[in-house]
N, C-alpha and C positions, 0 to 999 in steps of 0.2 A: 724399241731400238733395232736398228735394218741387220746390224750383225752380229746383235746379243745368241744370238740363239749358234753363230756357227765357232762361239770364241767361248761359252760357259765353261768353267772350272766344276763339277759336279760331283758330291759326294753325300754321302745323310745323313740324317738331321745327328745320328746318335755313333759316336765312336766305335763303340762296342758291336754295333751290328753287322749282321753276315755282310759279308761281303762277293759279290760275282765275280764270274770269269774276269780276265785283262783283255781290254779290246785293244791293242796296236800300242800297250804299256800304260793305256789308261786306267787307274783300279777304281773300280766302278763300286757305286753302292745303288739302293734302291730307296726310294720315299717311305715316308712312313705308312707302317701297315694301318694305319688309319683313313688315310684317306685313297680306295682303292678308286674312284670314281674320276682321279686323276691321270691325265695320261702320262704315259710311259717318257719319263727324259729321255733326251737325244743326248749321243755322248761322240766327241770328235776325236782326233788320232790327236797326240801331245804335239805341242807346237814343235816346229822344227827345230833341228839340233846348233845351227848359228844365230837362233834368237833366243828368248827369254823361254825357260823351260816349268811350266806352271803344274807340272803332273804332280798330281798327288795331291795339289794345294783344297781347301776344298772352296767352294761358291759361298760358305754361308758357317759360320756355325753361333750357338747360343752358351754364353758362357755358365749356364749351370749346367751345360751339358758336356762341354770340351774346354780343353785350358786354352784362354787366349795366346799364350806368349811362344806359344809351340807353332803354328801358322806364320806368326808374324816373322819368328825367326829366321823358318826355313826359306821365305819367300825375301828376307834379305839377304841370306846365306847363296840363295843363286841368283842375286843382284852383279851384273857383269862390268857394266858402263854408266849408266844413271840412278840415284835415288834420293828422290823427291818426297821428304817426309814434313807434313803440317801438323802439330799436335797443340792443343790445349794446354797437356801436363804429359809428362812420361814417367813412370815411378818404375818399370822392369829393368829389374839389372841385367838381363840376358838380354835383353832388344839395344841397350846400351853397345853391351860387348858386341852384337850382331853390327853394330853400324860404324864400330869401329875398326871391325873386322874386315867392313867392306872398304873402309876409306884406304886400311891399309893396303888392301891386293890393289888400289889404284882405281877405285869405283869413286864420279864425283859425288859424292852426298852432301845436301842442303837440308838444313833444316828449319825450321820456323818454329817458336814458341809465342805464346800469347805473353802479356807485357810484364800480366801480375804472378806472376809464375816465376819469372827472374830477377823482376825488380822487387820490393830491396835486396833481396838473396834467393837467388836457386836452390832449390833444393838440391840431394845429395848425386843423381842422375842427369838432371838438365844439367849441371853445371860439370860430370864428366863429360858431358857433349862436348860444352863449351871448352874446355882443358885438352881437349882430344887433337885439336887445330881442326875439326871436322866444320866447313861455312855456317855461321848458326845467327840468324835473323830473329829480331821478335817485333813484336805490332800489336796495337789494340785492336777495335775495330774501326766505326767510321769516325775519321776526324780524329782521332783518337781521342774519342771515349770506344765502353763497349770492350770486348772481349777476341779476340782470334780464337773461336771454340770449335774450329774444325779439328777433324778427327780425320786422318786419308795420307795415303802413300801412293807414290808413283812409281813403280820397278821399270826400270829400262823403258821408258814410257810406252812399257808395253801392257802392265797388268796396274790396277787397282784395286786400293784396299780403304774399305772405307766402313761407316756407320755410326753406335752409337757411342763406343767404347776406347774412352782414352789409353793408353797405352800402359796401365800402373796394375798392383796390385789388386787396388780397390776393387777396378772392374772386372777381377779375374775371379776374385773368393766370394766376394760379399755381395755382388750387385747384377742384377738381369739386365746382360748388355746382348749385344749383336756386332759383328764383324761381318763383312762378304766382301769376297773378289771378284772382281769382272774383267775380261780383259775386251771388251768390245769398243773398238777401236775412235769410235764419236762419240764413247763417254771417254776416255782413256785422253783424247784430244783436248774436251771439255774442260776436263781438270788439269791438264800441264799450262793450259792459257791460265786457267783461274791463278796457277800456284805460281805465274810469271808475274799477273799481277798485286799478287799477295807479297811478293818476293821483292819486287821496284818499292812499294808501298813500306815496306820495314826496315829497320834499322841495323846494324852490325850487332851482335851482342858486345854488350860494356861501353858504347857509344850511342847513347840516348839521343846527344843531339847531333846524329849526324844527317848530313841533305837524307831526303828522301823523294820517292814521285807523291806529288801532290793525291789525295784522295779524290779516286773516280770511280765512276759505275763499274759493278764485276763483268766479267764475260757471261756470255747469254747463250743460248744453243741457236746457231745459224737455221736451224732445221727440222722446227718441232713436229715429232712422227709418231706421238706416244698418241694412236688412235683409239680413245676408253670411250665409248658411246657415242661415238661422233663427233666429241669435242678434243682437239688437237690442244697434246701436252708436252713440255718438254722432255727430254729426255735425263735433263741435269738442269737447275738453278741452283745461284751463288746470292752468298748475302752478304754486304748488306744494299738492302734496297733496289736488287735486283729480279723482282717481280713472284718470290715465293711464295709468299701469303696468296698473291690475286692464283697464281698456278694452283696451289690448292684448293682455293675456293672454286675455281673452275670443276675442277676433280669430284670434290662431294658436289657440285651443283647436277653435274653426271651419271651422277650416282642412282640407281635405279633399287638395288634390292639391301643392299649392306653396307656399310660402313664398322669396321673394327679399328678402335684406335688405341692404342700402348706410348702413352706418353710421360713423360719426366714431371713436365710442367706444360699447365695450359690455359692460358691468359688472353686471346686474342679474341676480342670483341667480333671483329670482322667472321674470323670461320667459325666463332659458335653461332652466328647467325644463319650462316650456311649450313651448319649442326640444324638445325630446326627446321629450317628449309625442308631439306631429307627427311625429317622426320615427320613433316606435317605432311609431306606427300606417301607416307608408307613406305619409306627406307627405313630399315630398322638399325637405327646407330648406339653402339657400344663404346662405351669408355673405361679402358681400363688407363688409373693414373696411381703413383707414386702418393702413398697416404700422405709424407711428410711436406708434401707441398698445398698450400692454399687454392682452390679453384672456386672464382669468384663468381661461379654460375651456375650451384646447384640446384636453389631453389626454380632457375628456368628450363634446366635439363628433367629435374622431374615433372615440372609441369607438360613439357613437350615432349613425354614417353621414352624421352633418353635413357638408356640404358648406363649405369654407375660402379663402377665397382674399385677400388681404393687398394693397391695391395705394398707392404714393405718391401724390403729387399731381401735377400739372399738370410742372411744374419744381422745382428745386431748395427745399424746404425749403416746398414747397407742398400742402397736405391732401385726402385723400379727405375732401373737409366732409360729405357728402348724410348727415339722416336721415330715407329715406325706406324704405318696406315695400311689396313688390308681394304679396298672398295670393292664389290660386289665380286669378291673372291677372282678378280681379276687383274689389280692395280695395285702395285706395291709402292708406296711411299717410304725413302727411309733414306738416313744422313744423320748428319750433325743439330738439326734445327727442332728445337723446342718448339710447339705454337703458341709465343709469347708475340710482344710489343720486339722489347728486345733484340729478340733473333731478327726480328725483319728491318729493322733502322739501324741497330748501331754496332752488332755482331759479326763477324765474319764469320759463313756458314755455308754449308755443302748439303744439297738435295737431290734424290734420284726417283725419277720416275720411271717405272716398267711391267710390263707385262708380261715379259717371258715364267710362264708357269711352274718353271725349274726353280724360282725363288720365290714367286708366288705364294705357292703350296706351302710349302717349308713355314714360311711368316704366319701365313691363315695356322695352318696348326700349333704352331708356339703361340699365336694369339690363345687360340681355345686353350692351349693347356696352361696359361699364366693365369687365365680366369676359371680355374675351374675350380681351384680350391676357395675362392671369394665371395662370399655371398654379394647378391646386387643392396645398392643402397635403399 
């Protein structure tokens, strides 16, 4: 991405760690002491003082490590003029009051819910949205079937927040999720088109059949710049049916030394063939997935030296949620999209592809440390 690297929100991996001098009211943190062979993040002066003020927020964190609901608050708390919220489920009663807080100082906030979330009843949060008079849409996915399982917010459509972690409790205590902000202005774009056409495409809440725009293809990145091996990637794809599977599979076909992958659920005929590929040429591919899910291809992942490893969640009855891709400790994959059937036909879904090593690094080491306590299969 051309101006990830001069827009990064940057802080590390672990709350508790020392912290460095303030660069120009930035408070800076440093990578982890594990991986010293990375280089040194670059860190910019906080956006200016008549735009969206992102200091402090951090680029990344993992929820056994930091509380989700504490980010998400502050970064609607200095919400001025817009905010563009798409959620799956919302269960935090503080992200509630944060967006009712904004509606009231006169912030326009929209929001989107997926269909089975409110319909026959909301639960006790989505439906103070709806009660709040805050704009509140919901939608399945394509055609309506399928799901709206994105996960992302728009501040002042200046910053985003996106990844694997819906907005609830769940994925705060119990479950290994992922959050990151970015504020680089051709993803940040990418997603206010996506959330326009998400937006035409849903319904008012309490009015199921009211007109809608007809289901059409997502927005596409005008300008794919994501250079991993030579092969040109986008910077952001939308689902459904808007080319994420073929973009990944381009990604591991790229792939030269590694593949790390931390998924929910993983179903998709199409990229575990690309999985073997990599492997039969000497990429060495890891799969860490969520025990409680079925994955219909282990007898050919052992067969093809794939690497296996199975892990629960947090606590009892809590998920390995991340779907995220670390490729040859270079290329980070990571969003809303399971590599299922699913996600790619009838799901609406958010995907981000990049190389800036500020997120990179971060993701490679919370891969290693989710798999370290697992034996392989």
């Amino acid at each position: 991405m051309r101006k990830l690297l001069n827009s990064l929100l940057l802080l590390s991996l672990f709350a508790p760690a020392a912290r460095a001098a303030n660069l120009e009211g930035v408070d800076l943190r440093t990578l982890l002491p594990r991986l010293p062979a990375q280089p040194i993040p670059l860190y910019t002066a906080q956006p200016e003082k008549a735009g969206y003020d992102w200091t402090g927020l951090p680029a990344y964190i993992f929820t056994e490590q930091e509380r989700l609901s504490d980010p998400i608050v502050k970064a609607i708390d200095r919400t001025r003029r817009t905010l563009d919220v798409a959620l799956y489920n919302l269960q935090l009663d503080d992200a509630v009051s944060a967006l009712v807080r904004a509606k009231e100082r006169g912030v326009k906030v929209r929001v989107i819910f997926d269909g089975a979330h409110v319909y026959p009843e909301a639960g006790k949060q989505i439906k103070a949205v709806i009660d709040s008079g805050i704009e509140t849409r919901v939608m399945n996915g394509r055609g309506g079937t399928g799901a709206m399982h994105c996960k992302y917010a728009l501040f002042d459509k200046t910053l985003l927040e996106t990844g694997s972690a819906n907005w609830s409790g769940f994925a705060e205590s119990f479950s290994y999720e992922n959050i990151m902000f970015a504020a680089d202005p051709d993803l940040v774009s990418g997603y206010q088109a996506d959330y326009e056409w998400m937006w035409g495409q849903a319904r008012p809440a309490g009015q199921p059949q009211a007109a809608a725009a007809k289901p059409s293809a997502p927005p596409s990145d005008p300008t794919p710049d994501v250079n991993f091996n030579g092969t040109m990637l986008p910077d952001y794809v939308f689902s459904p049916r808007g080319g994420t599977e073929a973009a990944i599979i381009r990604a591991v076909d790229a792939a030269r030394a590694s593949v790390d992958l931390a998924m929910f659920t993983f179903t998709s005929r199409n990229i575990m063939e690309s999985l073997k590929r990599a492997s039969a040429r000497g990429v060495k591919v890891k799969l860490l997935l969520f025990e409680g899910q079925k994955f219909p291809f282990f007898q050919e992942a052992r067969a093809g030296r794939i690497e296996l490893r199975f892990k629960p969640g947090r606590l009892e009855k809590g998920q390995m949620h991340n779907k995220f891709a670390v490729l040859d400790g270079r290329l980070l994959i990571n969003g809303s999209y399971n590599w299922t059937g699913t996600a790619e036909d009838a799901n609406t879904e958010n995907t981000i592809f990049t190389m800036a090593p500020e997120y990179v690094a971060p993701y490679k080491a919370e891969f290693e440390k989710l798999s370290s306590d697992v034996k392989p299969e």
